[in-house]
C-alpha positions in Angstrom: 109.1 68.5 189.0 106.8 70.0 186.5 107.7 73.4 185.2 105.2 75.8 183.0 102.1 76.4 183.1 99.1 74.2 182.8 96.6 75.3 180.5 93.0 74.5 179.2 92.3 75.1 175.4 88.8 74.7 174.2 89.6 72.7 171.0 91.1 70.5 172.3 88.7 66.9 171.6 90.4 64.1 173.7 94.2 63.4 175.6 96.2 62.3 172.7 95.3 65.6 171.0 96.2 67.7 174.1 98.8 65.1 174.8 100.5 65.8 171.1 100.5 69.6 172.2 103.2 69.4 175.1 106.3 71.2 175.3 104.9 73.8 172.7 104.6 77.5 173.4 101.6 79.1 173.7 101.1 82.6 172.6 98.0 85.5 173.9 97.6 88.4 173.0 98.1 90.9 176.1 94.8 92.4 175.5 92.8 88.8 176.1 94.5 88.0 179.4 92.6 89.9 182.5 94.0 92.3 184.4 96.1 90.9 186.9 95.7 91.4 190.9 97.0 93.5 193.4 100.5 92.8 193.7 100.2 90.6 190.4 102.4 91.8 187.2 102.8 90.3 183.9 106.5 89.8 182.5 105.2 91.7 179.5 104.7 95.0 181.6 107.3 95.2 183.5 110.4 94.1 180.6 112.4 97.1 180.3 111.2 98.9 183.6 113.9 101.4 185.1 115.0 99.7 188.3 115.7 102.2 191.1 117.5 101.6 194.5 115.1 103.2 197.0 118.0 104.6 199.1 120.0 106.7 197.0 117.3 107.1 194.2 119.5 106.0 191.6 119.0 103.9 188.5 120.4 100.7 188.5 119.5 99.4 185.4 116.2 97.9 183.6 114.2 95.0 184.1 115.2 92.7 181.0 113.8 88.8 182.0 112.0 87.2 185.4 112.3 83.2 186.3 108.8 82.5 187.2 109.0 79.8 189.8 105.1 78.6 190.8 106.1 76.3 193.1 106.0 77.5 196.2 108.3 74.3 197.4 111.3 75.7 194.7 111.3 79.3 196.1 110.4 83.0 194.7 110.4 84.3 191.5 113.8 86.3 190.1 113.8 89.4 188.4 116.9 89.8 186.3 118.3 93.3 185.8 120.7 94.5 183.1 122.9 97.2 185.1 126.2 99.3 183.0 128.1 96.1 185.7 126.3 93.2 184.3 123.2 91.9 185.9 121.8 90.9 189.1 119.5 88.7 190.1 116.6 90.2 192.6 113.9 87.7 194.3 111.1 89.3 193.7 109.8 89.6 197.2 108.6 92.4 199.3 111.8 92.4 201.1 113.7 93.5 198.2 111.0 95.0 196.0 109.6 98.5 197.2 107.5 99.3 195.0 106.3 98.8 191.0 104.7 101.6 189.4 102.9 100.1 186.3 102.5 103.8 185.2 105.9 105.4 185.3 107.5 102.3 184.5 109.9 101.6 187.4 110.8 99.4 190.0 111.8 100.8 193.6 114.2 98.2 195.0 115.8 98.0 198.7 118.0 96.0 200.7 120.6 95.5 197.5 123.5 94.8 199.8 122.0 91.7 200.9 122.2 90.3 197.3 126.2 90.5 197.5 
């Protein structure tokens, strides 16, 4: 199964040259990308985000790394957080994600007993 993204560039003149680009990373500059949707984040945003439990308002740790995971077939995307324990691994789901605030810079989370 494929993993990545697939992406168009415009200089790109024929297969083998786009074909010769596989498998290398691809960097943009945040400012070029558009803003994302509703309910849409980039990784870029949200690294280093103070994660909250939503029930004791607590901070658990911070945001560090996400798996993106496309594929609807493979499952959810994880959002790995670095807590003074270690870190844990939260699907990034409504059921466990309360809410992201952009602006403050912090993620509400719920239902952490679940991930135990």
């Amino acid at each position: 199964m494929a993993r990545g993204w697939k992406v168009q560039l415009q200089e790109s003149g024929d297969i083998n040259e786009a074909q010769a680009l596989r498998n290398l990373s691809v960097f943009v500059k945040r400012s070029d990308l558009p803003e994302p949707s509703i309910n849409e984040y980039y990784v870029c945003d949200l690294t280093g985000a103070r994660v909250i439990d939503g029930k004791t308002q607590a901070i658990i740790g911070t945001l560090f790394d996400t798996e993106s995971r496309s594929q609807p077939e493979i499952g959810h995307d994880i959002w790995w957080v670095k807590t003074p324990a270690g870190e844990i691994a939260i699907p990034a789901v409504r059921h466990f994600i309360s809410e992201v605030d952009e602006a403050l810079h912090r993620i509400v989370v719920r239902n952490l007993s679940e991930l135990s």
